[in-house]
C-alpha positions as CSV (number, residue, x, y, z in Angstrom):
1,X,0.0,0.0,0.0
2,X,1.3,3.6,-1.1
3,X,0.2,6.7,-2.2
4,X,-0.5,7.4,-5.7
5,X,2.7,8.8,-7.3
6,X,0.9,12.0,-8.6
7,X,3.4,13.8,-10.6
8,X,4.0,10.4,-12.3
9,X,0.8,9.9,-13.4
10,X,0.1,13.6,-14.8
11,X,3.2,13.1,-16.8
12,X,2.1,9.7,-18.8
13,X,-1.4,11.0,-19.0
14,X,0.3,13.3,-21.4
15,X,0.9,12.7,-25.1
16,X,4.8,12.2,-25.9
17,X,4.3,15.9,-27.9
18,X,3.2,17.4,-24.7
19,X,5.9,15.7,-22.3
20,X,8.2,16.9,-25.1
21,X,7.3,20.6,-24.8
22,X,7.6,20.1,-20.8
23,X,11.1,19.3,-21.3
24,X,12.4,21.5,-23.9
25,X,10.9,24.5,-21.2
26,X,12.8,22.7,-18.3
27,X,16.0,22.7,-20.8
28,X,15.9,19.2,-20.4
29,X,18.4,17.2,-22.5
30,X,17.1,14.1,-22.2
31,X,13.2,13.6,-22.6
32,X,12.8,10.6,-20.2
33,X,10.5,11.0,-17.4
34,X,13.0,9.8,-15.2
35,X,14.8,13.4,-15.8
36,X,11.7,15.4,-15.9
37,X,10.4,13.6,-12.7
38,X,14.2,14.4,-10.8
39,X,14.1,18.1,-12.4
40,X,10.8,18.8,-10.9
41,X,11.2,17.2,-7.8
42,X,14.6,19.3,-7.2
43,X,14.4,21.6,-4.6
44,X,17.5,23.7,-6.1
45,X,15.6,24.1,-9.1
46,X,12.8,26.0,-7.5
47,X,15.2,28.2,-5.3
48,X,16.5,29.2,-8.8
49,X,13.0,30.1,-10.0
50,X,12.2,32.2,-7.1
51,X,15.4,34.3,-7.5
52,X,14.3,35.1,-10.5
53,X,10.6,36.1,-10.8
54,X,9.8,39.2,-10.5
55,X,7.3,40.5,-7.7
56,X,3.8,40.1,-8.7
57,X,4.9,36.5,-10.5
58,X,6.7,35.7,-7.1
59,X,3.5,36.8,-5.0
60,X,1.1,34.5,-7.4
61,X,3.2,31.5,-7.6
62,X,3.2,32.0,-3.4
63,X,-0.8,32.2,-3.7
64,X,-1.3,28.5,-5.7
65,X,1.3,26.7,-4.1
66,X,0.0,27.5,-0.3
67,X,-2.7,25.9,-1.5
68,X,-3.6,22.0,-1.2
69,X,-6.5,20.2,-3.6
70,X,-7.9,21.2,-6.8
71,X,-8.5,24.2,-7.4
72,X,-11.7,25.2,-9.7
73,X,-11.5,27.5,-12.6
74,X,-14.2,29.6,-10.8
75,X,-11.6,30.1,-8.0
76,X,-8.3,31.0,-9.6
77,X,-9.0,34.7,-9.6
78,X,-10.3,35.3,-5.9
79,X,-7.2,35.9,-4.3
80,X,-7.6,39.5,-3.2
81,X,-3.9,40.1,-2.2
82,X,-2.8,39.6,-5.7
83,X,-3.0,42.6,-7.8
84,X,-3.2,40.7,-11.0
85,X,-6.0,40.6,-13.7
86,X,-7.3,38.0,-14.9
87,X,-5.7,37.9,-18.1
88,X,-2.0,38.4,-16.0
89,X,-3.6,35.8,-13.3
90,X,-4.5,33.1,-16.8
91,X,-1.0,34.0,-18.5
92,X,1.1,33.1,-15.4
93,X,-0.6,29.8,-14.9
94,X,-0.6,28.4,-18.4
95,X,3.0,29.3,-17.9
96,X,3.2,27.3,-15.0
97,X,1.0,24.1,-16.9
98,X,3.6,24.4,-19.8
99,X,7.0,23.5,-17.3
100,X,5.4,20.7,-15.7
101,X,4.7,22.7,-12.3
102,X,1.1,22.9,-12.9
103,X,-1.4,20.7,-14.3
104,X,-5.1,21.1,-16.0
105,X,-7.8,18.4,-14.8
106,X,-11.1,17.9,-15.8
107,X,-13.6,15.7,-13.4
108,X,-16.5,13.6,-14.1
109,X,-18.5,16.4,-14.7
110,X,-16.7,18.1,-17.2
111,X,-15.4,21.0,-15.0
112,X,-11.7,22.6,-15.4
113,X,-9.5,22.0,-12.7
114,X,-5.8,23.1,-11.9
115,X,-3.5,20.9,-9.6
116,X,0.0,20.8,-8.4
117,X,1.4,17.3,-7.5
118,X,1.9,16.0,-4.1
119,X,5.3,15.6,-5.2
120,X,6.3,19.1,-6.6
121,X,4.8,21.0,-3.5
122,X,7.1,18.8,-1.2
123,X,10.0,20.3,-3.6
124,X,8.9,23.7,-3.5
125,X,8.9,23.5,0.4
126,X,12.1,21.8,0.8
127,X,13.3,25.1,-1.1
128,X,12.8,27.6,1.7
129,X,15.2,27.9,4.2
130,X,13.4,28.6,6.7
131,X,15.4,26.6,9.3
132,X,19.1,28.2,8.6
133,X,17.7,31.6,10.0
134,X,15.1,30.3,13.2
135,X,17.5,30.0,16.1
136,X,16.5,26.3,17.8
137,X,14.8,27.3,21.4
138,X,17.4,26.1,25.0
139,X,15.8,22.8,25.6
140,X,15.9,23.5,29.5
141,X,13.3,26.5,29.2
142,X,10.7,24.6,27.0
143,X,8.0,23.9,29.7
144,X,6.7,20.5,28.0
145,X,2.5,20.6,27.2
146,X,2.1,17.0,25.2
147,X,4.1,14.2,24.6
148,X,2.1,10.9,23.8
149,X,5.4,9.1,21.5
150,X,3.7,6.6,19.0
151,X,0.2,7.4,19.9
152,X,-1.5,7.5,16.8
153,X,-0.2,4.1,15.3
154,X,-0.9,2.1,18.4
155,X,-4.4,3.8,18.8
156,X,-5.1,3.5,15.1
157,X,-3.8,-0.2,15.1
158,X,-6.2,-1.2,18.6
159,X,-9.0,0.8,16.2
160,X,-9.0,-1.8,13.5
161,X,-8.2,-5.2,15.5
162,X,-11.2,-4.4,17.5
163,X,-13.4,-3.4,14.2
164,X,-11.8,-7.2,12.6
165,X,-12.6,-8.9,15.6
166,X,-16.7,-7.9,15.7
167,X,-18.0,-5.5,13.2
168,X,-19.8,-2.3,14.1
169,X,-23.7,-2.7,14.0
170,X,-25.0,0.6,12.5
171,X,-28.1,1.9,13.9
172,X,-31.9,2.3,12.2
173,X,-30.6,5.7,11.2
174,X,-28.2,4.1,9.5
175,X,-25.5,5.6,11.9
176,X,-22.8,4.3,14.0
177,X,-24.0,4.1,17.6
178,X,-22.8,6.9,20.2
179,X,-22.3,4.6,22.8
180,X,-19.8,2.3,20.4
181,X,-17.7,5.3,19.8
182,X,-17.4,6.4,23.1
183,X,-16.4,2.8,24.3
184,X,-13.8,2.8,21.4
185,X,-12.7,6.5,22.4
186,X,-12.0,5.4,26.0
187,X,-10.3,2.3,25.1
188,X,-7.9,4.7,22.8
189,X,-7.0,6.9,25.4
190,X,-5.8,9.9,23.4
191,X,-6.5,13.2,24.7
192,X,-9.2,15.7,23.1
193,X,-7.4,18.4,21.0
194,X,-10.3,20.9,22.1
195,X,-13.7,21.3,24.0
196,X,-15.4,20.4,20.4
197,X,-13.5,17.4,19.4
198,X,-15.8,15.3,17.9
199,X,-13.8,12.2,19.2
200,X,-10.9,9.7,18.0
201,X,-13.1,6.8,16.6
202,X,-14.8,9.1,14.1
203,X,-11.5,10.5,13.2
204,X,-9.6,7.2,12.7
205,X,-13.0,6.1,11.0
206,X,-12.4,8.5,8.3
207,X,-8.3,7.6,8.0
208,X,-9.5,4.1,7.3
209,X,-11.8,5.1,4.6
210,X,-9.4,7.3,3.2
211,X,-6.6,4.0,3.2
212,X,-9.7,1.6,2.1
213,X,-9.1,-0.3,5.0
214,X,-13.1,-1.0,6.2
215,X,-16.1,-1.6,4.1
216,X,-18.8,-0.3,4.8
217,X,-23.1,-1.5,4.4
218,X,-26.3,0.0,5.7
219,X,-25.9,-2.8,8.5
220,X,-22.4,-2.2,9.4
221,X,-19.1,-1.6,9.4
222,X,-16.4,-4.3,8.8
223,X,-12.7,-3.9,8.1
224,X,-11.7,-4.4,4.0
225,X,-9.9,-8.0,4.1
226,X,-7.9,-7.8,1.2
227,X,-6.2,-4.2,2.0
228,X,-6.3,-5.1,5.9
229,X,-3.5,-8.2,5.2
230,X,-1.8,-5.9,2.7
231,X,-1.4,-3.0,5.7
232,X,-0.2,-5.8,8.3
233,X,2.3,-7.4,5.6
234,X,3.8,-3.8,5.2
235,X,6.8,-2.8,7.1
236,X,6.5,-0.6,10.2
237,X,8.7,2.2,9.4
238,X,6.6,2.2,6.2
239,X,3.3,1.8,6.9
240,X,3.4,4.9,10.2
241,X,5.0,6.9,7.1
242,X,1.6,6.4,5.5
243,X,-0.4,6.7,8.3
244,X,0.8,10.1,8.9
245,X,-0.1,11.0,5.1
246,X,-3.3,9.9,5.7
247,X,-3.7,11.6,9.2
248,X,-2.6,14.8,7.7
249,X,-5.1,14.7,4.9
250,X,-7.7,14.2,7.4
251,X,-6.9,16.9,9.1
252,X,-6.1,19.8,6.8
253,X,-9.2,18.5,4.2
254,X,-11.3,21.7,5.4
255,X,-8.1,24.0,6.2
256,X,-6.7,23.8,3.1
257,X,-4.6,27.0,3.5
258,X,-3.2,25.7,6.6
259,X,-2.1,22.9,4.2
260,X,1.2,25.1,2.8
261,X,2.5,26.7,5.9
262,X,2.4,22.9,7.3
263,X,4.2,21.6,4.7
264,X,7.1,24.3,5.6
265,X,6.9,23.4,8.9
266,X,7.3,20.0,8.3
267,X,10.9,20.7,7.1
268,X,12.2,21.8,10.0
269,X,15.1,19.2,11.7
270,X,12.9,16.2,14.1
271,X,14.6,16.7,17.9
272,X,15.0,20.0,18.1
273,X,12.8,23.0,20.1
274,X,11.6,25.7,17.9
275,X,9.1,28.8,19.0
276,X,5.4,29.0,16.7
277,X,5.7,32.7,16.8
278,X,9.6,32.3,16.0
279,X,8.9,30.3,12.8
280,X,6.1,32.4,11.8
281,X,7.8,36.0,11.9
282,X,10.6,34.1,10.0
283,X,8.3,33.0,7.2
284,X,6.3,36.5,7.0
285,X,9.7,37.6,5.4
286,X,9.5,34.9,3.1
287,X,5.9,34.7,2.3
288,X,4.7,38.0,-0.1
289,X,1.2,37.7,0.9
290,X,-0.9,39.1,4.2
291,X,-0.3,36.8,6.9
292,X,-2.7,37.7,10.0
293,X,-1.3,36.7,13.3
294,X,-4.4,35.0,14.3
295,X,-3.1,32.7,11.5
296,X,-0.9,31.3,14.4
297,X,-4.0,30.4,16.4
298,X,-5.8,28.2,13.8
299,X,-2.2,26.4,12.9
300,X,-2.0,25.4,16.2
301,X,-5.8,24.4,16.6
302,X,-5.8,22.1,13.6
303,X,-1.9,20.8,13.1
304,X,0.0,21.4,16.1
305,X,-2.0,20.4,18.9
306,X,-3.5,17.5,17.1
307,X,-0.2,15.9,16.1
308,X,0.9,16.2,19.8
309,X,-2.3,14.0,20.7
310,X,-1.0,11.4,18.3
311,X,2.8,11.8,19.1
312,X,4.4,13.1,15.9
313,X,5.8,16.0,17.6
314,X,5.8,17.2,21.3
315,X,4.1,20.4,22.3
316,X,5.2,22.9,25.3
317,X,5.1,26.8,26.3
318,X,8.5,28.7,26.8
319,X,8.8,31.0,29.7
320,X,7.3,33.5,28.3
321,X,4.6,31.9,27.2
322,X,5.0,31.1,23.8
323,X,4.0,27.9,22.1
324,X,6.7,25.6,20.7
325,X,7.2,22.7,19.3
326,X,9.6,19.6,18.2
327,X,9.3,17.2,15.8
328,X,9.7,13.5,17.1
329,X,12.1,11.0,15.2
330,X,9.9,8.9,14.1
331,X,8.7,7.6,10.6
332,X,8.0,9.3,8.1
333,X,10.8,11.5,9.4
334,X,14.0,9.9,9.3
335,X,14.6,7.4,12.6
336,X,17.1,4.9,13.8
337,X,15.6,1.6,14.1
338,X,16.7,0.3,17.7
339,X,16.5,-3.7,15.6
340,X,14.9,-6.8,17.5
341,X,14.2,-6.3,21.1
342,X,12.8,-8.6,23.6
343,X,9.3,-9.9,24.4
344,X,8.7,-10.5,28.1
345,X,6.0,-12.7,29.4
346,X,5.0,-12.2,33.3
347,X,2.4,-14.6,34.8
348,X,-0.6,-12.1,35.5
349,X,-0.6,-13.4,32.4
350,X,0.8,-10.1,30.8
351,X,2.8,-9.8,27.2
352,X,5.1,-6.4,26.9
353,X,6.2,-6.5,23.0
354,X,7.8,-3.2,22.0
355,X,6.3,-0.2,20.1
356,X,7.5,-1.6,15.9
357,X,6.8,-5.1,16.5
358,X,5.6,-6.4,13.2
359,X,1.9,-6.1,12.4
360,X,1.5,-9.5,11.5
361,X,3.1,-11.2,15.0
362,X,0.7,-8.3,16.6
363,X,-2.6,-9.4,14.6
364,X,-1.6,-12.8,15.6
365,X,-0.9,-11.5,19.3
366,X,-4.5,-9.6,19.5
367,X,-6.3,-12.7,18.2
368,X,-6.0,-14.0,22.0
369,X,-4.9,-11.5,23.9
370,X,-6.2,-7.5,24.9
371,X,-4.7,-4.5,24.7
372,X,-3.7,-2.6,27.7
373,X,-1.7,0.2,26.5
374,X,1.6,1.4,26.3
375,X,4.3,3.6,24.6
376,X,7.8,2.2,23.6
377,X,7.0,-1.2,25.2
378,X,3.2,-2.3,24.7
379,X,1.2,-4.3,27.1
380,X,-1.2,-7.1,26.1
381,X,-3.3,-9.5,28.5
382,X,-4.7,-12.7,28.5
383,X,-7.6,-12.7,30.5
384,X,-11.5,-15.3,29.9
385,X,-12.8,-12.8,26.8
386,X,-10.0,-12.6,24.9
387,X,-9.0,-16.5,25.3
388,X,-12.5,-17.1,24.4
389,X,-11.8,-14.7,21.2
390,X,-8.6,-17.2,20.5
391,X,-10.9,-20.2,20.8
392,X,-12.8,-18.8,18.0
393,X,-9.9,-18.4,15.7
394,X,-9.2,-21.5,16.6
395,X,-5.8,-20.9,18.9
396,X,-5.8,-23.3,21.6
397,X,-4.0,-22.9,25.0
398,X,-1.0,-25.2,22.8
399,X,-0.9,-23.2,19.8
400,X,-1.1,-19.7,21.9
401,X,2.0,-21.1,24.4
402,X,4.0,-22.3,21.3
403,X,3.7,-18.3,19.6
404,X,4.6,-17.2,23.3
405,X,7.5,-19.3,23.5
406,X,8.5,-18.3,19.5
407,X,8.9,-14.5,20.3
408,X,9.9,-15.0,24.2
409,X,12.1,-18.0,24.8
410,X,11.2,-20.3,28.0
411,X,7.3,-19.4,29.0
412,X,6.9,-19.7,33.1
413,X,4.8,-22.5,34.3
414,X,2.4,-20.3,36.2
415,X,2.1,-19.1,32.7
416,X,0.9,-22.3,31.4
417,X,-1.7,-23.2,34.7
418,X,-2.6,-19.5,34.4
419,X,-3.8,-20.1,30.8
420,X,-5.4,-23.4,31.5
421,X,-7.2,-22.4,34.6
422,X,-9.1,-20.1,32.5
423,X,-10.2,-22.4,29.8
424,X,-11.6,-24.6,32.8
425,X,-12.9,-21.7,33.5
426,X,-14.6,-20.4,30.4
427,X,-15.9,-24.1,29.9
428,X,-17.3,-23.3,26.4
429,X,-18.3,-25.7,23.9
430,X,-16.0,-25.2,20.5
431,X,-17.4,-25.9,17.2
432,X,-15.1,-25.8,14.2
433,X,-14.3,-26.2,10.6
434,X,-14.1,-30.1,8.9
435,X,-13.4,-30.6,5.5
436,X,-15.1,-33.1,3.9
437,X,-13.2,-34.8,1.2
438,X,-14.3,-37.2,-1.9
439,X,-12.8,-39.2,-3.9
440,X,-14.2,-40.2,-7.3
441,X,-12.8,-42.9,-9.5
442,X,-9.5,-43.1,-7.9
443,X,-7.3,-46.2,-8.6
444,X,-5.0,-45.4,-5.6
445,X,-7.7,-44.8,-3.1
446,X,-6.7,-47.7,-0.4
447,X,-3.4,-44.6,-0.3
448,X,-5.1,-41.7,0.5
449,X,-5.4,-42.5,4.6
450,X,-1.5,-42.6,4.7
451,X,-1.1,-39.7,2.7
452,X,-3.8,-37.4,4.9
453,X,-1.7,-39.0,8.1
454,X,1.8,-37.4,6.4
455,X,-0.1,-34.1,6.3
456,X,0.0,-34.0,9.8
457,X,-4.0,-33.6,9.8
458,X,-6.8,-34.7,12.5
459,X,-8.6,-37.0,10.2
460,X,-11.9,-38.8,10.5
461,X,-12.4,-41.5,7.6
462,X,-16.6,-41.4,7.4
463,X,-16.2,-44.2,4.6
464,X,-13.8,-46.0,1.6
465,X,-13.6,-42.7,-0.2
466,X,-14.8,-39.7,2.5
467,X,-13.1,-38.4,5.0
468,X,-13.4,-35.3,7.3
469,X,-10.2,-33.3,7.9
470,X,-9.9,-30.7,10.3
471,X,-8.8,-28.0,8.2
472,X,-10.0,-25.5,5.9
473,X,-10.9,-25.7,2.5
474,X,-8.7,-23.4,0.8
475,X,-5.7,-25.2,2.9
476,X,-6.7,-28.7,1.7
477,X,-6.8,-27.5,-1.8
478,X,-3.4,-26.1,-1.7
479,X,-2.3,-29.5,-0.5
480,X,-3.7,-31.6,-3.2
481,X,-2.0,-29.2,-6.1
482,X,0.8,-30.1,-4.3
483,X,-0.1,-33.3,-4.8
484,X,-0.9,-32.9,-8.6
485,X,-4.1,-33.6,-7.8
486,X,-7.5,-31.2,-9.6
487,X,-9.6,-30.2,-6.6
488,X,-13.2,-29.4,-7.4
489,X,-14.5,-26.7,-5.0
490,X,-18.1,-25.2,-4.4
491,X,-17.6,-21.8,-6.3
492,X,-19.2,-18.7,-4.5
493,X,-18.9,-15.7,-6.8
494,X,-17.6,-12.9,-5.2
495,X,-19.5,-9.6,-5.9
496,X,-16.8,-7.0,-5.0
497,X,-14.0,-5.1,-7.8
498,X,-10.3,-5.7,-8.0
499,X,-8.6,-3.7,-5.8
500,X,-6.2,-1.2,-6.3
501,X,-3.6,-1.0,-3.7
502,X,-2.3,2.6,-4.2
503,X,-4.3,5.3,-1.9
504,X,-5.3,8.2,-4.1
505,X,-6.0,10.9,-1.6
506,X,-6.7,13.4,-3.9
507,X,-8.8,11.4,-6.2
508,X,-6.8,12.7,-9.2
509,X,-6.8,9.3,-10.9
510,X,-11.0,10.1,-11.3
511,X,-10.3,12.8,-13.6
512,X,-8.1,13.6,-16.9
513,X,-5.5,15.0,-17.7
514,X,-4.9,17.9,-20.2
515,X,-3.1,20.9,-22.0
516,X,-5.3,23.9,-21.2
517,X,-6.6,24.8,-24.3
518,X,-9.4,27.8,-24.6
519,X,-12.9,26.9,-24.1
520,X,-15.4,27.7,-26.5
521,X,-17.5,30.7,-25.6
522,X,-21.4,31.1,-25.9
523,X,-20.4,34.7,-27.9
524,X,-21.3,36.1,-31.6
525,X,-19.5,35.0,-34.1
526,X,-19.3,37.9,-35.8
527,X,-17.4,39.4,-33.2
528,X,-14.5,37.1,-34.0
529,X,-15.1,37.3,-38.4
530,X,-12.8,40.3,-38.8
531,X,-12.2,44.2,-37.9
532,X,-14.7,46.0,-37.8
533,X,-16.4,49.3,-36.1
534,X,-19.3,48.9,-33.9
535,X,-21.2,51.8,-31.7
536,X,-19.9,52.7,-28.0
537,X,-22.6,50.0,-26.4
538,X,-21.9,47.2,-28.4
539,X,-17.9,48.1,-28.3
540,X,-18.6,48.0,-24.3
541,X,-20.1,44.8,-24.2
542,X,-17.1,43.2,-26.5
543,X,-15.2,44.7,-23.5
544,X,-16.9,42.8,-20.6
545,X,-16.8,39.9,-21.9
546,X,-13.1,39.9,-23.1
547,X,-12.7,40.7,-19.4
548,X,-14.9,37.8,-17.9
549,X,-13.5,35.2,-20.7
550,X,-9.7,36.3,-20.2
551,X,-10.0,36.6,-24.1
552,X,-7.3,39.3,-26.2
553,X,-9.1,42.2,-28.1
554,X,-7.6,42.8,-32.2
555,X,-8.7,46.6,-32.2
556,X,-7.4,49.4,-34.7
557,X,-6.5,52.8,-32.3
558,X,-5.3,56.1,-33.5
559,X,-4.7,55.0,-36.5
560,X,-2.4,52.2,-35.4
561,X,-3.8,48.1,-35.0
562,X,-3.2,46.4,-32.0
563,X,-3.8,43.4,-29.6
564,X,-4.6,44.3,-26.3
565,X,-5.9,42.1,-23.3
566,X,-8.9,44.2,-21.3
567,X,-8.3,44.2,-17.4
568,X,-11.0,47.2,-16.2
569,X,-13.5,48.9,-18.0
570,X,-14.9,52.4,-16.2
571,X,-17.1,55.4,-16.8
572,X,-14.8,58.5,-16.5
573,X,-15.9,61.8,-16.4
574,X,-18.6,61.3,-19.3
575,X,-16.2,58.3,-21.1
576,X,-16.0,54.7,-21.2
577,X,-12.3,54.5,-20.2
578,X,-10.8,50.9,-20.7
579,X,-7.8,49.9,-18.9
580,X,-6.0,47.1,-20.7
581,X,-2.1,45.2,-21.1
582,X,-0.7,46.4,-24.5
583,X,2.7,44.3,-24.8
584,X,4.1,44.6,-21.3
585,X,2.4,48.3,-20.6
586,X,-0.7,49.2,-19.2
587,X,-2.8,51.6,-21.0
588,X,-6.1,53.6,-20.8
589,X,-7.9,53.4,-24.1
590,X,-11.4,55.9,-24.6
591,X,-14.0,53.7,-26.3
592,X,-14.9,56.0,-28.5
593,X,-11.5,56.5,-29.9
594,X,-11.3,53.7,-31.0
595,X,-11.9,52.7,-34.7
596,X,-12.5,48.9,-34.8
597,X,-12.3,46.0,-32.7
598,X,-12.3,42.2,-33.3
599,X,-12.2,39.4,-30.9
600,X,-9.6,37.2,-30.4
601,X,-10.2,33.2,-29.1
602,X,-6.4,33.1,-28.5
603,X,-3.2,35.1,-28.5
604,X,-2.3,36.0,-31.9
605,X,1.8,36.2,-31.1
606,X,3.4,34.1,-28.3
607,X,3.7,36.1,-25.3
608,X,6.8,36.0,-23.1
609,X,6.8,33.6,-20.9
610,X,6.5,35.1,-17.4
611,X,8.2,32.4,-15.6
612,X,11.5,33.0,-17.7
């Protein structure tokens, strides 16, 4: 399981033509998307860029990359700190589209959408140096707030063993029921981030969704099989590196401008004190846009304080007051892997495995035993309901004592009365799985009881060519390819789609890729037939909508023809005065000065490229 390699995929959705022209503006030698991909994703490649814009280019390309998601046509031109047109606003960006920075989607409905990969963002943040001029904070005047180390993966592991283990029932509403999440948000123990926290179940509800990990029906709530064994097969280092992708998504999905100033912060060095306040006036010097302080409140509100609660980073309070954080070393920051330590076993019966013990050994572990809790080492205990639990997945007091004594050496004897005092306990009646096997027209049949004894099966033999093994289906099947033997199997049909492993957070593979091209306007199409003169009202509404489309006016002026781009149109002292880019000027043009005008549906010259 991994996240969908965005910038990847924008790049082959391209034709070869248009991957060509991405390279030839990147100067690119070779045409390979290996090199585009390491060009674009080169943090000294956007440091160069930035030195060399000029102030509103620097400003705008400040304003899209802040910003996380897609972002609608209808949106591009909102920004109120930029004091760009939006012809200067359009020109910039198909700038940005033609090096590969920027790309054009279109979703299932047909609507234009601009995006900038996961990939090239993480660049572009990398590229501020922030950190070289933020002086760390004396580690013995940090007050520590919050420290919960490994929270979140432990938490968000306990989450989905529990939902494997018994479903959630939803109610006739067809909700989850309050009193479920509040168990489960008890049993998580993670602190509230604020007095209207909506709780840790719903939150690591929606994570799961977002990682396809649980299916879900009107009756209930189950965890996805298929993508459940992927996450447990996945290494721990890895699979906490996606877990915090996903968490962060979770978080930021309704503060996307948070999203940017996050991803700065993110760079900062993991171990180290710094102040909020610090790190903000630092990046007001960088950033070209208004920054309100109260910014500082709501980054603490909906990234800082949160991540503390899961144990990404530690929180605290200087003397003075002032909030600060540290980044903890763990994945997906870089981290030193402390290698195999020890399981104890103590006869309460209690098991302490520590914090990156693989998923698979801990599935296995939470099968029979409960979890307690715990930070760098974890606790687990075996008490009547969760060896009743084992019983169902058919772990016996044998087989649960032979995985104790795999992972911990020697197992006490108190151990072993411990664990069969509570089945004597429990006294339960266990029903389980038999296979029943046939066989049809076999000349070797008087063999098969030796063979099934080699297996190492419990076998019943019901008559000269039945017998009932205790094993599963699947298992037995397996066995008799082995065996070179054609197994014919009940088939049930499975009603479900292949699954993709790859999380797509920002659902970009649902939509397509393209070069932005103009869209056809609902206009006359005499206005676009040639040069021509037309009265001061129609000439005024030619205007407005070469404003509103972004479209280029042909128009003949004093005597002299010209294309001009519109920006503002104004009545003046008895005039309709139009202000409007003429080559890299801006001019106001009277209306009725001027002789003819013809629209354009595109530039009629290549324009400099702004992002030269």
């Amino acid at each position: 399981m991994m996240r969908v390699r965005e910038l990847r995929y924008c790049l082959t959705s391209l034709s070869d033509a248009e991957r060509k022209q991405i390279a030839n503006a990147l100067d690119l030698q070779e045409e390979s998307l290996a090199a585009m991909e390491q060009k674009l994703t080169d943090p000294a490649y956007y440091q160069d860029c930035l030195q060399k814009m000029d102030r509103k280019t620097y400003r705008w390309f400040w304003s899209v990359f802040l910003k996380k998601g897609k972002i609608k046509k209808q949106a591009l031109h909102q920004e109120k700190n930029l004091p760009l047109s939006k012809v200067e606003y359009q020109h910039l960006l198909d700038a940005a589209c033609g090096r590969g920075w920027i790309y054009c989607l279109r979703n299932r409905h047909m609507e234009r959408m601009y995006y900038v990969p996961w990939e090239i963002r993480v660049a572009w943040a990398r590229s501020i140096s922030v950190a070289q001029s933020l002086r760390p904070l004396d580690e013995e005047r940090v007050i520590p707030v919050q420290s919960n180390p490994l929270k979140a993966s432990q938490a968000f592991f306990h989450f989905l063993t529990s939902l494997s283990h018994e479903p959630w029932l939803l109610n006739r509403t067809g909700h989850l029921s309050k009193k479920d999440l509040k168990k489960m948000d008890v049993e998580l123990d993670l602190d509230d981030v604020h007095a209207s926290w909506p709780g840790w179940s719903g939150f690591l509800l929606e994570t799961a969704r977002l990682l396809g990990l649980v299916t879900e029906t009107k009756k209930h709530v189950a965890v996805h099989q298929t993508r459940w064994k992927s996450w447990l097969s996945t290494p721990w280092p890895k699979s906490v590196g996606q877990l915090y992708d996903a968490v962060r998504h979770v978080l930021l999905k309704d503060h996307p401008e948070l999203d940017g100033f996050c991803l700065i912060l993110e760079q900062l060095p993991a171990g180290t004190w710094w102040g909020l306040e610090q790190f903000w006036r630092r990046l007001k010097t960088e950033v070209p846009l208004k920054m309100p302080f109260q910014f500082i409140k709501r980054l603490q509100e909906g990234f800082i304080t949160p991540m503390a609660c899961m144990g990404w980073l530690e929180s605290g309070r200087t003397e003075k007051g002032e909030t600060c954080f540290r980044w903890m070393s763990y994945p997906p920051r870089e981290w030193v892997d402390p290698g195999e330590m020890p399981v104890y076993v103590d006869p309460a019966p209690e098991v302490y495995v520590p914090f990156h013990f693989p998923w698979e050994k801990r599935h296995e572990l939470s099968l029979w035993a409960d979890f307690m809790g715990g930070d760098y080492m974890l606790v687990y205990e075996i008490n009547e309901r969760s060896l009743v639990r084992g019983l169902q997945y058919g772990r016996t007091v044998d087989k649960i004592l032979e995985k104790l004594e795999a992972w911990a050496g020697e197992v006490p004897s108190s151990v072993t009365e411990r664990l069969l005092d509570l089945k004597k306990r429990i006294g339960a009646v266990t029903l389980s799985t038999w296979t029943c096997l046939k066989i049809e027209n076999d000349d070797g049949a008087k063999d098969w009881p030796v063979r099934l004894e080699e297996a190492g099966w419990e076998v019943k033999k019901l008559n000269g060519s039945e017998y009932f093994i205790k094993e599963t289906p699947g298992k037995v099947r397996a066995w008799l390819k082995q065996q070179n033997r054609e197994a014919i199997m009940e088939k049930k049909e499975w009603s479900g789609k292949a699954e993709n492993l790859e999380t797509d957070f920002e659902g970009i593979r649902d939509c397509r890729v393209e070069v932005p091209k103009p869209e056809p306007v609902p206009l006359p199409k005499a206005w676009f037939s040639g040069l021509r003169p037309y009265g001061i009202n129609m000439a005024r509404e030619m205007v407005r909508q070469s404003i509103s489309h972004g479209l280029p006016l042909f128009m003949e002026h004093q005597g002299r023809k010209m294309e001009v781009y519109p920006e503002h149109l104004r009545y003046e002292n008895g005039k309709w005065m139009m202000e409007a880019l003429v080559g890299t000027e801006r001019k106001n043009i009277h209306l009725g000065e001027v002789e003819a005008f013809q629209m354009l549906p595109s530039p009629s010259v290549s324009r400099e490229n702004p992002l030269q």
